[in-house]
Backbone bond lengths (Angstrom), bond angles and torsions (degrees), N, CA, C in turn:
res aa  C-N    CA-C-N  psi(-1)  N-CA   C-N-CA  omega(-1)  CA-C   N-CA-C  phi
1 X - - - 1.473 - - 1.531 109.35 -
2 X 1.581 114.49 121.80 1.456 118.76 169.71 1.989 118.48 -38.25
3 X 0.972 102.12 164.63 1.728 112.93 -179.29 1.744 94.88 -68.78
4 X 1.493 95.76 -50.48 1.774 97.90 -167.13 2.392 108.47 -57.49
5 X 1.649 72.21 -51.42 1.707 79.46 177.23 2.077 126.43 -59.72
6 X 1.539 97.15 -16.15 1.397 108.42 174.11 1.548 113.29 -87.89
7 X 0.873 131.04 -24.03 1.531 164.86 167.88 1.300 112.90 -54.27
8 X 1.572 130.85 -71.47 1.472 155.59 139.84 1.735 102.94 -25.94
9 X 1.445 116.09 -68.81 1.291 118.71 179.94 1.798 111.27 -49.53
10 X 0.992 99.43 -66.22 1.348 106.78 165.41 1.372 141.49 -41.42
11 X 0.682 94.00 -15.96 1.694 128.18 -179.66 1.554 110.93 -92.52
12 X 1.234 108.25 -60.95 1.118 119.48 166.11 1.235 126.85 -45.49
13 X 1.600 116.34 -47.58 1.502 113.69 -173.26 1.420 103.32 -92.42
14 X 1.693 130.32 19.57 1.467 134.90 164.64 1.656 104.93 71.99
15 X 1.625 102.63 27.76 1.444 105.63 170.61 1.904 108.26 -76.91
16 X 0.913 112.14 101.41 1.378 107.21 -175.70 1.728 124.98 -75.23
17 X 1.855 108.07 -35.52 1.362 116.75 167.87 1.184 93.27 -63.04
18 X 1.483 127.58 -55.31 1.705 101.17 -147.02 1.374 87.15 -76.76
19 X 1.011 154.72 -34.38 1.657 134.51 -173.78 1.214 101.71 -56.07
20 X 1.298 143.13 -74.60 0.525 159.90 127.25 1.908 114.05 39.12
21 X 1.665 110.83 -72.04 1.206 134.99 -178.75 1.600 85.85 -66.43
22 X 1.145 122.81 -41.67 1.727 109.04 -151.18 1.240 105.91 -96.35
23 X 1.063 117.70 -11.67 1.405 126.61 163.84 1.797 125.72 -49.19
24 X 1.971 93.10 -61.09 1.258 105.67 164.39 1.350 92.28 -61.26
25 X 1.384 168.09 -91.84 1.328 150.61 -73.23 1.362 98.71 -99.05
26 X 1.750 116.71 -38.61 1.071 138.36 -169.72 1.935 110.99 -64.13
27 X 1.246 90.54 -47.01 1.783 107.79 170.78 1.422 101.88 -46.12
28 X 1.460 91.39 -80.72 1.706 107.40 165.42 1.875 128.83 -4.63
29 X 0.748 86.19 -35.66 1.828 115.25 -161.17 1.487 96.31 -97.06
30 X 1.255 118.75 -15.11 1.869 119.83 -161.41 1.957 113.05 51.10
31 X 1.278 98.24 39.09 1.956 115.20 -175.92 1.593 75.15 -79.31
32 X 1.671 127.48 144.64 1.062 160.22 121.76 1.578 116.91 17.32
33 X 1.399 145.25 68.48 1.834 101.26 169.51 1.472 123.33 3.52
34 X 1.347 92.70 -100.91 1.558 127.00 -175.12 1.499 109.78 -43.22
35 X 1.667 126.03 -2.40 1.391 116.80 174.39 1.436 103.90 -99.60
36 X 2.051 110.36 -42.53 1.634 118.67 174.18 1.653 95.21 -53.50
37 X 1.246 123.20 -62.14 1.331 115.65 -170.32 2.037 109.12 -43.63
38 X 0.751 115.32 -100.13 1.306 145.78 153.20 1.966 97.96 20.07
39 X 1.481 95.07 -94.96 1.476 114.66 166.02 1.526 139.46 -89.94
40 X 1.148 94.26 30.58 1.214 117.93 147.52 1.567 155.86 -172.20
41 X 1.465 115.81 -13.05 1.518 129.12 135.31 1.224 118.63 -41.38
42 X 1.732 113.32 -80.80 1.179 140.52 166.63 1.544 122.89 -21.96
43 X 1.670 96.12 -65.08 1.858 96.24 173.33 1.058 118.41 -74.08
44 X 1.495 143.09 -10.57 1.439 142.28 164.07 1.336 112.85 -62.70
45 X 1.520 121.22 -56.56 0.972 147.89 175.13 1.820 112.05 -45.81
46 X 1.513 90.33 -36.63 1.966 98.09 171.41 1.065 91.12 -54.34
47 X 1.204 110.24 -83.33 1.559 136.77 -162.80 1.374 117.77 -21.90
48 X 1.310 119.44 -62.70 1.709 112.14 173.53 0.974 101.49 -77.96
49 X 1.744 142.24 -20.62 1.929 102.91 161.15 1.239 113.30 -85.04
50 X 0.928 125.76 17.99 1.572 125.27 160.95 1.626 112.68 -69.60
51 X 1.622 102.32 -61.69 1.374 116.85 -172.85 1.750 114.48 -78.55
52 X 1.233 109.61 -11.62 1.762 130.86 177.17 1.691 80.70 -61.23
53 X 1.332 107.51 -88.05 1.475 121.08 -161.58 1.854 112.34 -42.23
54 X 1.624 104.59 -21.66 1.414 107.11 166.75 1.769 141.68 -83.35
55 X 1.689 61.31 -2.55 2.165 93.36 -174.02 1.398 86.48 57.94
56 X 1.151 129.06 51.36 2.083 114.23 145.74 1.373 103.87 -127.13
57 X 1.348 122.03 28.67 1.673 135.37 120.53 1.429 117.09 -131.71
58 X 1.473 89.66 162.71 2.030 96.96 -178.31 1.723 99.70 -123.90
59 X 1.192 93.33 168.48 1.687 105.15 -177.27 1.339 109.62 -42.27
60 X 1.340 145.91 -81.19 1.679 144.62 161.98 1.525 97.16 12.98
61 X 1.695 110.94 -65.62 1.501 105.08 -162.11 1.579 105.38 -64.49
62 X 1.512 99.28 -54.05 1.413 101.74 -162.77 1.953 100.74 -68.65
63 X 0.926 118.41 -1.47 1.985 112.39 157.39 1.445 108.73 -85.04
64 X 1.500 142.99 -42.13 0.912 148.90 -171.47 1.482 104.06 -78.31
65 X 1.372 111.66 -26.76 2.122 97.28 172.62 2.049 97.36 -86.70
66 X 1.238 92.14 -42.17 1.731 80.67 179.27 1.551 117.83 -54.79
67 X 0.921 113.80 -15.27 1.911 114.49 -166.51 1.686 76.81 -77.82
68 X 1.726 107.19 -70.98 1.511 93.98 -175.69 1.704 151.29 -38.09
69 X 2.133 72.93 -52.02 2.317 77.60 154.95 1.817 101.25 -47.18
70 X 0.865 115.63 -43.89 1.352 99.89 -155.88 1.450 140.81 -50.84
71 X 1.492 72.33 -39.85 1.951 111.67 174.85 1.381 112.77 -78.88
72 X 1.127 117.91 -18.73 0.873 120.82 159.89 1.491 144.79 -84.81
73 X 1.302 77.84 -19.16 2.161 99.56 166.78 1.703 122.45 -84.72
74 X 1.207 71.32 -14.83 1.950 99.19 -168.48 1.542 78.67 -55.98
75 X 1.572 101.58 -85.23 1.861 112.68 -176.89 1.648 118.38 -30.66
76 X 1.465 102.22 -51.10 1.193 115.51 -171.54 1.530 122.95 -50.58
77 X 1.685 106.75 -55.10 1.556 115.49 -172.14 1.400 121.98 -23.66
78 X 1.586 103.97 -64.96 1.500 119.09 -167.04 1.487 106.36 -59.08
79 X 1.242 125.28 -13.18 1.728 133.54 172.63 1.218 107.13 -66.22
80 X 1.776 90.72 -58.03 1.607 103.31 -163.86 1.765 105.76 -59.24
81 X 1.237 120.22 -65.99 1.410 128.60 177.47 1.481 105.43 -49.39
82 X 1.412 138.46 -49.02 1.511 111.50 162.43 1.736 131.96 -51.50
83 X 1.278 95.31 -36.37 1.255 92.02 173.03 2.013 129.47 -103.88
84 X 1.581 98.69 26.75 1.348 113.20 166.35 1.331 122.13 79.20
85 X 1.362 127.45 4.63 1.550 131.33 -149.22 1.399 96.82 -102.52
86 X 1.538 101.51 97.78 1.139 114.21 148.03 1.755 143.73 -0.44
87 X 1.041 113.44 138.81 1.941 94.69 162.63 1.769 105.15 -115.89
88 X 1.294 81.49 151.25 1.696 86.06 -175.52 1.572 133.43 -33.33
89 X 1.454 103.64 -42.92 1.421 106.61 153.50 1.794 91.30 176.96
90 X 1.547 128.67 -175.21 1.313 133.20 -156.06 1.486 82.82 -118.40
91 X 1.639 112.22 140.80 1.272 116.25 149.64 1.420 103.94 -111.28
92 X 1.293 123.73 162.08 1.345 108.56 159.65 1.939 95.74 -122.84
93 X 1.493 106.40 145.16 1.189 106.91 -143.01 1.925 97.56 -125.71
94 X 1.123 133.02 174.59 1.477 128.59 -166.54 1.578 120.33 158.58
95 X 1.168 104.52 142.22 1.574 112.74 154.46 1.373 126.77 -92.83
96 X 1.664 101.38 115.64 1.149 107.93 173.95 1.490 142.55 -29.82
97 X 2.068 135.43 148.70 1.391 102.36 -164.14 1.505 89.97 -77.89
98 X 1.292 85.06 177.82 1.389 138.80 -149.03 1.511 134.15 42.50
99 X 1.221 114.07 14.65 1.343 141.31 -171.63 1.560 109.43 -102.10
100 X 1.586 116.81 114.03 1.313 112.59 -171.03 1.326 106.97 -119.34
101 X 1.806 117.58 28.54 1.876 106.68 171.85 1.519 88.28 -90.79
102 X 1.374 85.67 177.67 1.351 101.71 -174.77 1.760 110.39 -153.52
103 X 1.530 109.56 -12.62 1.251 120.97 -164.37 1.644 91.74 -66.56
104 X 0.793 142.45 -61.11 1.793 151.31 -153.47 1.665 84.06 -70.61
105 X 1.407 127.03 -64.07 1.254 124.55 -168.27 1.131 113.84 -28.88
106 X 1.679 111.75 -64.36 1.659 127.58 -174.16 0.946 125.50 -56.41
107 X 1.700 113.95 -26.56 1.376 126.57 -176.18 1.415 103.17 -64.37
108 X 1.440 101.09 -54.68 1.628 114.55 -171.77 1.391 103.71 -65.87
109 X 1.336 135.85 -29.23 1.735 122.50 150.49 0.965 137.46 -59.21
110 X 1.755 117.42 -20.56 1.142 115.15 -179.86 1.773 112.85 -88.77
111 X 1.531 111.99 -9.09 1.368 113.51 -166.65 1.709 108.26 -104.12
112 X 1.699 106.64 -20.08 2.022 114.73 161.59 1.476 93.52 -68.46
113 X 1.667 136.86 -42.92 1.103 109.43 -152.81 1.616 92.46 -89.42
114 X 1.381 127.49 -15.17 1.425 98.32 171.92 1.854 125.18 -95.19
115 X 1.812 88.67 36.83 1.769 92.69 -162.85 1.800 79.59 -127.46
116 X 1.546 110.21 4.98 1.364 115.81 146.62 1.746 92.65 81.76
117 X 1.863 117.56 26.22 1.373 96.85 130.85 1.318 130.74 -116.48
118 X 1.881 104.13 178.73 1.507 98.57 170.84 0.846 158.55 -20.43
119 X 1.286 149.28 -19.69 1.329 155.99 -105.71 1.682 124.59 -57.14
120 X 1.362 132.09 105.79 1.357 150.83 177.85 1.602 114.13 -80.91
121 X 1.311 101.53 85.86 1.753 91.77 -156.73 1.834 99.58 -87.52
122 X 1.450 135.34 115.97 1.043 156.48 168.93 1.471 113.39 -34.30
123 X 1.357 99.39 -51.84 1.603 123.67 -165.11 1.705 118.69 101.45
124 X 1.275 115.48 -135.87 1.219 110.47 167.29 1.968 124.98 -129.34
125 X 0.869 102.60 -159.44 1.856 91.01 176.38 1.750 111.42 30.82
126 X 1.342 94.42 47.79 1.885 119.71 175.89 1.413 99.35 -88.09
127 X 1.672 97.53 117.89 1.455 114.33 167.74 1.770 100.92 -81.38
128 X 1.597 104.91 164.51 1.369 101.69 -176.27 1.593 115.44 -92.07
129 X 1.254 117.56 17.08 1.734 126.50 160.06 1.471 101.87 -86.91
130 X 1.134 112.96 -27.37 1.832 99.78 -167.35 1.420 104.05 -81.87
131 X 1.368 117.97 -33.20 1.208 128.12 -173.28 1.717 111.94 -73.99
132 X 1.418 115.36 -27.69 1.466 121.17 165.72 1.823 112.06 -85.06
133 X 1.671 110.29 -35.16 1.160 100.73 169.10 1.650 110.99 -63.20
134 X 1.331 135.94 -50.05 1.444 126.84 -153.30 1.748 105.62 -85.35
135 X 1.441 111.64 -2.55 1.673 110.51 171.77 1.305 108.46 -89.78
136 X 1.818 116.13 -13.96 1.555 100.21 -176.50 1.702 101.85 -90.73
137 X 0.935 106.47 -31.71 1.642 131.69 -176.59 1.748 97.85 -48.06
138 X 1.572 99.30 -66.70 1.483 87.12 174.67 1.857 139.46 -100.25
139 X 1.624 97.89 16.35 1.426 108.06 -169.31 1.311 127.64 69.01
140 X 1.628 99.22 31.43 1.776 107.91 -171.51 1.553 97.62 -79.89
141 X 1.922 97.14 139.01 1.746 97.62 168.24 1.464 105.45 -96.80
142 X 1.657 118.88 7.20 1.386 100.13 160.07 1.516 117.14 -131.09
143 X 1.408 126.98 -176.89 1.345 129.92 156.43 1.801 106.45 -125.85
144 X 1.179 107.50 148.57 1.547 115.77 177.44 0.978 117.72 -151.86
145 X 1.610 92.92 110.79 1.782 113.02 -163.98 1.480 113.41 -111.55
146 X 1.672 125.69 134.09 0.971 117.70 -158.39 1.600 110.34 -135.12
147 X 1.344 140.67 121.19 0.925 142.62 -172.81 1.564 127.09 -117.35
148 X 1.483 126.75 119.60 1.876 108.16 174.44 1.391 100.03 -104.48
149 X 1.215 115.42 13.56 1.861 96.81 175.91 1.316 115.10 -96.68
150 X 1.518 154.63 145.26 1.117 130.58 136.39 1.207 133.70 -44.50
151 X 1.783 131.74 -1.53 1.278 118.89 -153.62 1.539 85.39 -129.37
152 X 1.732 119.62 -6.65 1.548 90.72 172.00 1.871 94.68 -127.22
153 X 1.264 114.29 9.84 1.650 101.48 149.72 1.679 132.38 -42.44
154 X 1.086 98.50 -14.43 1.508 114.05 179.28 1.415 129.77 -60.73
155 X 1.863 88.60 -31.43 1.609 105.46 -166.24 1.623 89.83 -85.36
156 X 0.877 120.67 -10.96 1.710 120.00 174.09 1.414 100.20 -48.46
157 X 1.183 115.64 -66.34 1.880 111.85 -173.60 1.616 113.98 -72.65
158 X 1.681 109.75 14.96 1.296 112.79 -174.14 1.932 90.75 -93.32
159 X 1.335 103.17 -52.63 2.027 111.18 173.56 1.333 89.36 -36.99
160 X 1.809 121.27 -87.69 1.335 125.74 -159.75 1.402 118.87 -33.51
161 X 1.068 104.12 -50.03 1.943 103.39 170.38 1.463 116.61 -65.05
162 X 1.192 113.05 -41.43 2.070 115.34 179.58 1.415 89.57 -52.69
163 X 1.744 117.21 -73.44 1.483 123.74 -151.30 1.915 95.28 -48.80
164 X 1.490 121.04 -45.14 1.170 108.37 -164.03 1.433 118.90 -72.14
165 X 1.507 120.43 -8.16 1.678 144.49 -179.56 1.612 102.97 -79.35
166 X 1.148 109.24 -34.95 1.779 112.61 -160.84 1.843 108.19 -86.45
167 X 1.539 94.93 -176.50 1.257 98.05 178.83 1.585 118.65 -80.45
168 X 1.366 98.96 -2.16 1.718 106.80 -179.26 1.382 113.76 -87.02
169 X 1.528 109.71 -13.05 2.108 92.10 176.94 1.078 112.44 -30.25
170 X 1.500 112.50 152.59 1.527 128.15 151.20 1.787 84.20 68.28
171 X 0.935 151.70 31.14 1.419 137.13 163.65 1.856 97.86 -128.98
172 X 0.933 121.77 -63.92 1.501 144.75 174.70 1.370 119.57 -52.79
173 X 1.347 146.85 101.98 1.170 152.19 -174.64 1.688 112.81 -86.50
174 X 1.410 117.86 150.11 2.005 101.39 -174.91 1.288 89.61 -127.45
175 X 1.358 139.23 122.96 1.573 142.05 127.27 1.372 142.49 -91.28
176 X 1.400 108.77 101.44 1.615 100.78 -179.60 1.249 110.57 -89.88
177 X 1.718 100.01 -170.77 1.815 114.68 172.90 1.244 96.51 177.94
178 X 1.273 103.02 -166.91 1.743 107.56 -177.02 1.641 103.38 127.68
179 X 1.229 123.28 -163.86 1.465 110.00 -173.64 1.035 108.61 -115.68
180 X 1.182 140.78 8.24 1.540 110.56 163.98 1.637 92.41 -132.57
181 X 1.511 106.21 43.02 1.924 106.30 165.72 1.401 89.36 -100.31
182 X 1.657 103.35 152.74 1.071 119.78 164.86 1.345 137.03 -137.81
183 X 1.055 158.70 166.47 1.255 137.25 -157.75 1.735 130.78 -94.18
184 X 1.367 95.87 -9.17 1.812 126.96 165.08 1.773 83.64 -78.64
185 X 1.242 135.92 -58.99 1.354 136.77 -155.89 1.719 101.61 -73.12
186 X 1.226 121.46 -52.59 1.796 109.18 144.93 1.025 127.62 -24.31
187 X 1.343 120.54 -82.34 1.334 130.81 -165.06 1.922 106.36 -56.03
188 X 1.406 118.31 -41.08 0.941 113.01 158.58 1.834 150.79 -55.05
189 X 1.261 107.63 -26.14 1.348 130.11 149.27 1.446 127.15 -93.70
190 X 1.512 123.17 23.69 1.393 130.56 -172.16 1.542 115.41 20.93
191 X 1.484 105.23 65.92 1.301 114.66 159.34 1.319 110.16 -84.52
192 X 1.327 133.31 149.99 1.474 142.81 160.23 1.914 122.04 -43.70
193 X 1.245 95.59 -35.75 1.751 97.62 -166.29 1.912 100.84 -175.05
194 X 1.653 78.17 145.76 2.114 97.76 -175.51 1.553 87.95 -103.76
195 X 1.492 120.36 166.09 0.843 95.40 149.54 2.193 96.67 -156.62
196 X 1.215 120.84 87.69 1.203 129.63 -145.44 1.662 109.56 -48.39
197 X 1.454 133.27 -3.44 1.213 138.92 178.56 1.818 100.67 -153.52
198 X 1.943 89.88 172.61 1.100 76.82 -172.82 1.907 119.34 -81.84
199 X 1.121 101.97 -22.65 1.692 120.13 -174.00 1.590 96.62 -62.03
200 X 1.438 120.49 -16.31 1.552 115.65 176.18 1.462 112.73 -104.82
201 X 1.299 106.01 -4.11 1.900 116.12 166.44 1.220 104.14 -75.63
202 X 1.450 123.39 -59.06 1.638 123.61 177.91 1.695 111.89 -28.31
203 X 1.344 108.05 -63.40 1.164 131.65 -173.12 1.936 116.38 -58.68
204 X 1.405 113.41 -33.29 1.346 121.68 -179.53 1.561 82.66 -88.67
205 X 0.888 144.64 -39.91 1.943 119.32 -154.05 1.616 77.36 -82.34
206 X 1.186 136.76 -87.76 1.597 113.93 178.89 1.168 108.83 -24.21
207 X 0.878 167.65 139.91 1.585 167.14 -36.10 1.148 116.84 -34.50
208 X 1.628 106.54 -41.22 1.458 109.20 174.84 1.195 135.78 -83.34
209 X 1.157 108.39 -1.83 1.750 120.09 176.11 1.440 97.84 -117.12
210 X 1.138 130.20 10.64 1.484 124.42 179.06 1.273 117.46 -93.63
């Protein structure tokens, strides 16, 4: 089995030292950033939101491969930043105000950062100025707003209207979710993108920065 393919595997089963170990080994070797990243963080990281979205994993797993991406980025960064490689693009990401989960949020951070973007995490009980202030701040082409209440999903079309007031129209993309968003409830507040889980958020901000 390749370094990259032990790496991915590893990853997968939320081994975090050995990612971790193979990471350095991989450096070691003069292997690529952008190829360890790429083909092998990255494609592991497909992989359980692939199988997330199939329910033949549950959250536990998909926290236990993120701890590993993690550890593995830890090593990685100083590669990546010497050798310039980009991240796919910045979301900056949040629970809407008055909304204090956060569990769905994180998920959905942990599955952009293994779809290899930025992630700008807001926090929660995010008014929709902070969320336009911290995308200009960091040059995010998205925002990702997330709500489980019905009574403060609302403030979702409160972002969509700021972002469309500011100097960021037409630059700034908006995606919510959460559980009682829906995709008639998008289309109705001219949000950009639904995305009903998190392994299908990964997948809409690629579309949307593409």
């Amino acid at each position: 089995m390749s370094l990259l393919e032990q790496i991915k595997e590893s990853l997968m089963k939320g081994k975090a030292n050995d990612v971790k170990a193979l990471v350095e080994k991989a450096l070691a070797e003069k292997m690529g950033a952008a190829e360890i990243l790429n083909n092998g963080l990255l494609a592991g990281m497909a992989v359980i939101g692939e199988r997330f979205k199939k329910n033949e994993v549950y959250v536990p797993e998909v926290l236990i491969a993120a701890r590993a991406m993690k550890a593995g980025m830890e090593v990685l960064k100083p590669a990546l930043q010497a050798a310039k490689v980009e991240p796919r693009g910045v979301v900056v990401l949040g629970t809407v105000k008055g909304d204090l989960h956060d569990i769905g949020k994180n998920l959905v951070g942990m599955m952009l950062e293994g779809a290899g973007f930025k992630v700008i995490d807001a926090g929660i009980n995010v008014e929709s100025s902070k969320f336009i202030e911290l995308a200009r701040q960091n040059q995010a082409q998205l925002i990702g707003a997330s709500a489980l209440l019905t009574t403060t999903m609302t403030n979702m079309k409160e972002i969509v209207e700021a972002l469309k007031n500011s100097d960021l129209k037409g630059k700034v993309r908006v995606m919510i979710g959460g559980a009682p968003v829906t995709q008639s409830f998008c289309d109705e507040i001219g949000a950009d993108g639904y995305a009903p889980d998190a392994a299908s958020a990964a997948d809409l901000a690629k579309k949307l920065v593409a």
